[in-house]
C-alpha positions as CSV (number, residue, x, y, z in Angstrom):
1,X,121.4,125.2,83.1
2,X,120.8,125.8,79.4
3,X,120.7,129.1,77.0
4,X,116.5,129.7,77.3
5,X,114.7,129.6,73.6
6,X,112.1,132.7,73.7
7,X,110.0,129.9,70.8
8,X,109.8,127.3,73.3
9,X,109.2,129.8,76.6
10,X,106.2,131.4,74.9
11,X,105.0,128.2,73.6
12,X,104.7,127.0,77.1
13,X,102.9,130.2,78.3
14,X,100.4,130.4,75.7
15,X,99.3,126.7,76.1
16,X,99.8,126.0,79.4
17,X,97.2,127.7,81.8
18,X,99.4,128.2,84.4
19,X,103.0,128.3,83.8
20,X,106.6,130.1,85.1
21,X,110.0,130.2,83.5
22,X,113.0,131.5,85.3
23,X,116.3,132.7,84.1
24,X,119.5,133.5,85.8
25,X,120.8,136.9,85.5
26,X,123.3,135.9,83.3
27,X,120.2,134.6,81.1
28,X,120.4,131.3,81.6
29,X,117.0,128.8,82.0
30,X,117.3,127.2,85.7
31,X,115.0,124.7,86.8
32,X,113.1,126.4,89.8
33,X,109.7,126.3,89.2
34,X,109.3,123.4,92.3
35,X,111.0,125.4,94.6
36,X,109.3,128.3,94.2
37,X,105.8,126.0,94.2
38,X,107.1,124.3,97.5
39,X,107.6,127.9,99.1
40,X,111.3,126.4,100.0
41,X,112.8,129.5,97.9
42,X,111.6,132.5,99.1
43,X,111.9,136.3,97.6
44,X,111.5,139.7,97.1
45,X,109.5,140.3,93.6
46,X,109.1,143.4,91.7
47,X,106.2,142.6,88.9
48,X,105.8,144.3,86.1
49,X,105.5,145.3,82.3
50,X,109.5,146.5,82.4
51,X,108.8,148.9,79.5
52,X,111.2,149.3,80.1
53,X,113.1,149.1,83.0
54,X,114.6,151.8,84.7
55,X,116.7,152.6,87.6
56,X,114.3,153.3,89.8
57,X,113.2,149.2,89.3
58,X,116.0,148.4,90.2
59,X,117.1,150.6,93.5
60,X,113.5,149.8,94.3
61,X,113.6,146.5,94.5
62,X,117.4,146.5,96.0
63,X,116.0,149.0,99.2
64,X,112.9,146.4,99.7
65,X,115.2,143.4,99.8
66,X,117.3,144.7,102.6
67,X,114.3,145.2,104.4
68,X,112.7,142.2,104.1
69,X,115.8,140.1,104.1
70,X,114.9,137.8,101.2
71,X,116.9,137.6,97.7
72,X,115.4,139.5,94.5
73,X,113.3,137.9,91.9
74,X,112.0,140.0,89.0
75,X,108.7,138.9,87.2
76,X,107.6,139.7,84.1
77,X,103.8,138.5,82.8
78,X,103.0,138.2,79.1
79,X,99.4,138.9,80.2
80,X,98.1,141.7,81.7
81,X,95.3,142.2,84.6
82,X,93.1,143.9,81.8
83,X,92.1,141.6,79.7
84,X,91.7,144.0,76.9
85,X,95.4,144.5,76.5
86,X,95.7,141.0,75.5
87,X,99.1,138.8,75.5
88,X,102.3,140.7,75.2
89,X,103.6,139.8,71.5
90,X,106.6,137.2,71.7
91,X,108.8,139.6,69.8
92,X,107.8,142.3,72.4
93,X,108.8,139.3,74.9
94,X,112.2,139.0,74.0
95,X,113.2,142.5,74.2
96,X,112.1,142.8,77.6
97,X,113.8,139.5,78.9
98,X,117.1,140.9,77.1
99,X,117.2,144.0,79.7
100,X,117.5,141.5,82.4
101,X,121.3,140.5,81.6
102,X,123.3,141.1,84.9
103,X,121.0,142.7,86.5
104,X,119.0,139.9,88.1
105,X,116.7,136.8,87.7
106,X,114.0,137.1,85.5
107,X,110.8,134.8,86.1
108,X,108.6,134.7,82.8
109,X,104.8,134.2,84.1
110,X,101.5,134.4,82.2
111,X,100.1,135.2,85.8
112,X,98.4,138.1,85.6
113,X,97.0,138.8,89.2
114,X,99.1,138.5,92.6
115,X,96.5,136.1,93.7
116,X,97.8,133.8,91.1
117,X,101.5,135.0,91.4
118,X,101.2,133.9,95.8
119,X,100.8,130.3,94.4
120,X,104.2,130.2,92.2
121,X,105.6,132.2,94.9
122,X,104.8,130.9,97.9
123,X,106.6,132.6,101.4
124,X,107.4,135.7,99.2
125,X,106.8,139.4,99.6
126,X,105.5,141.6,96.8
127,X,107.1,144.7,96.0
128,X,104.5,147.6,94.6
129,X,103.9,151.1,94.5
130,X,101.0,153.0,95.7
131,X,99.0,152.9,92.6
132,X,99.6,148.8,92.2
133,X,98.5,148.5,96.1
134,X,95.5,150.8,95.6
135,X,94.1,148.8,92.7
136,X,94.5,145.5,95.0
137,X,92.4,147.3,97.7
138,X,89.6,149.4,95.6
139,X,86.4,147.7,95.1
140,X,85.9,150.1,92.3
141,X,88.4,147.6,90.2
142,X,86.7,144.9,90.6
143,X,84.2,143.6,88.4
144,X,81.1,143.1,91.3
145,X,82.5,146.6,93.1
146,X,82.1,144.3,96.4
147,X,84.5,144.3,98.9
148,X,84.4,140.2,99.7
149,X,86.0,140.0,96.4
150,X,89.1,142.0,98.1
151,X,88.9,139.7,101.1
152,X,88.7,137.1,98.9
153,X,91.8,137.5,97.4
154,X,93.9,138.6,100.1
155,X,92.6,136.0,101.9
156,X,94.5,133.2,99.6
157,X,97.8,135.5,99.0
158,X,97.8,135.2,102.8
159,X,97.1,131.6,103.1
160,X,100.3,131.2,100.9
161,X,102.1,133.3,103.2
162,X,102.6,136.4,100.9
163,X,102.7,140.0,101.8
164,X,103.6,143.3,100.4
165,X,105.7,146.5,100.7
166,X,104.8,149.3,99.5
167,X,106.8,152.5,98.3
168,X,104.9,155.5,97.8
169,X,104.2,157.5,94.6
170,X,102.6,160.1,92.9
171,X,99.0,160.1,92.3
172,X,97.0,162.9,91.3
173,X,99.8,165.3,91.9
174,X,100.0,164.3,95.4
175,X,102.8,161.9,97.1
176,X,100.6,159.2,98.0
177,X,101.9,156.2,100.9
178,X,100.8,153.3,102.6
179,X,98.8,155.4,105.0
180,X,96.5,156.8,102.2
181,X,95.1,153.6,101.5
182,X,92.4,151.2,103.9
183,X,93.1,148.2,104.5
184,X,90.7,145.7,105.3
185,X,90.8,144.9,108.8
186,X,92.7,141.2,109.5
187,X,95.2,142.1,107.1
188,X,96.8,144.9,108.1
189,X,100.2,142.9,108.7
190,X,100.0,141.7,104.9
191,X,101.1,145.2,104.4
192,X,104.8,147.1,105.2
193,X,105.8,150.5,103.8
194,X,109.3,151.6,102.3
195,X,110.1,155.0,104.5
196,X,110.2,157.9,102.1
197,X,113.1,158.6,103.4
198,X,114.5,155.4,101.9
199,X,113.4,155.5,98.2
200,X,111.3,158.0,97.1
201,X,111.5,158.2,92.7
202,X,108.9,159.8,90.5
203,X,110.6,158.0,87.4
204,X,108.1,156.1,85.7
205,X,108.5,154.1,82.4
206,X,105.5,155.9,80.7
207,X,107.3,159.0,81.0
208,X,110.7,156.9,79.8
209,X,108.8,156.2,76.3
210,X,107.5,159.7,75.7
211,X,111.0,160.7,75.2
212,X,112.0,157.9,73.0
């Protein structure tokens, strides 16, 4: 267990192709990057950009582990699904890792898909929100607009025995859930929903930097 160098952590993720680093809520560097690979340490992940993060993250991701019964992992990406976003800025990296101070573990990933993310985290379960699970199942964001390319995917997050839950949001004005969305039939199981009556939030962290 060491004190984690931002230099050397986003040196490793810009070179490497595929790469994780995972700190310790008290923001130390730990050596789990096999277990998680071997599947032998399990979790409940909340992805995201964290700008920043917000309490809604947090009770979020606290409801989801209850449910599912696994241990929380947070996981940040320096790159994003759209490409034309390019790498988050080390600088940029640092702030957002320093948020994570007793409040959980942090894995560092330049993973931007959760078909990549189900092969660092095997046995896990994905926590999303109703816009994140409707972008996984919409043909219309993917490049050839053809649903294989969903079954595809979900297909290998299975194989690696990942799953989601899913807490609803607004979209369009309109409280959106699990139930709004079609799920390919075979995979139905891959997907869970938080109750409303257990977390509902309409915090976001877009509407967190308008005010700052």
């Amino acid at each position: 267990m060491k004190d984690f160098s931002v230099e050397d952590i986003y040196s490793l993720l810009i070179k490497t192709k595929s790469e994780l680093h995972y700190l310790n809520s008290e923001g130390k560097s730990i050596p789990m990057k096999e277990k998680l690979l071997s599947g032998s340490e399990t979790r409940t992940i909340l992805s995201g950009s964290f700008n920043p993060i917000h309490s809604a993250h947090i009770e979020l991701v606290h409801i989801a582990s209850k449910i599912v019964k696994k241990p929380i992992l947070f996981e940040l990406s320096i790159k994003n699904q759209e490409s034309t976003k390019g790498l988050l800025e080390k600088d940029e990296l640092a702030k957002r890792i320093l948020q994570f101070k007793n409040i959980g573990d942090l894995a560092i990933t330049n993973l931007p898909t959760f078909e990549e993310k189900s092969f660092f985290f095997k046995n896990s379960v994905f926590v999303v929100g109703y816009d994140t699970a409707m972008r996984i199942l919409d043909t219309n964001y993917y490049s050839d607009r053809l649903e294989k390319s969903i079954i595809k995917i979900l297909s290998a997050i299975k194989k690696n025995n990942c799953s989601f839950i899913v807490a609803g949001r607004l979209h369009l004005d309109q409280f959106r859930t699990l139930k709004d969305l079609k799920i390919p039939k075979g995979f139905e199981s891959m997907f869970k929903e938080i109750d409303q009556k257990k977390f509902r939030s309409d915090q976001s962290s877009t509407e967190i930097r308008k005010v700052f």
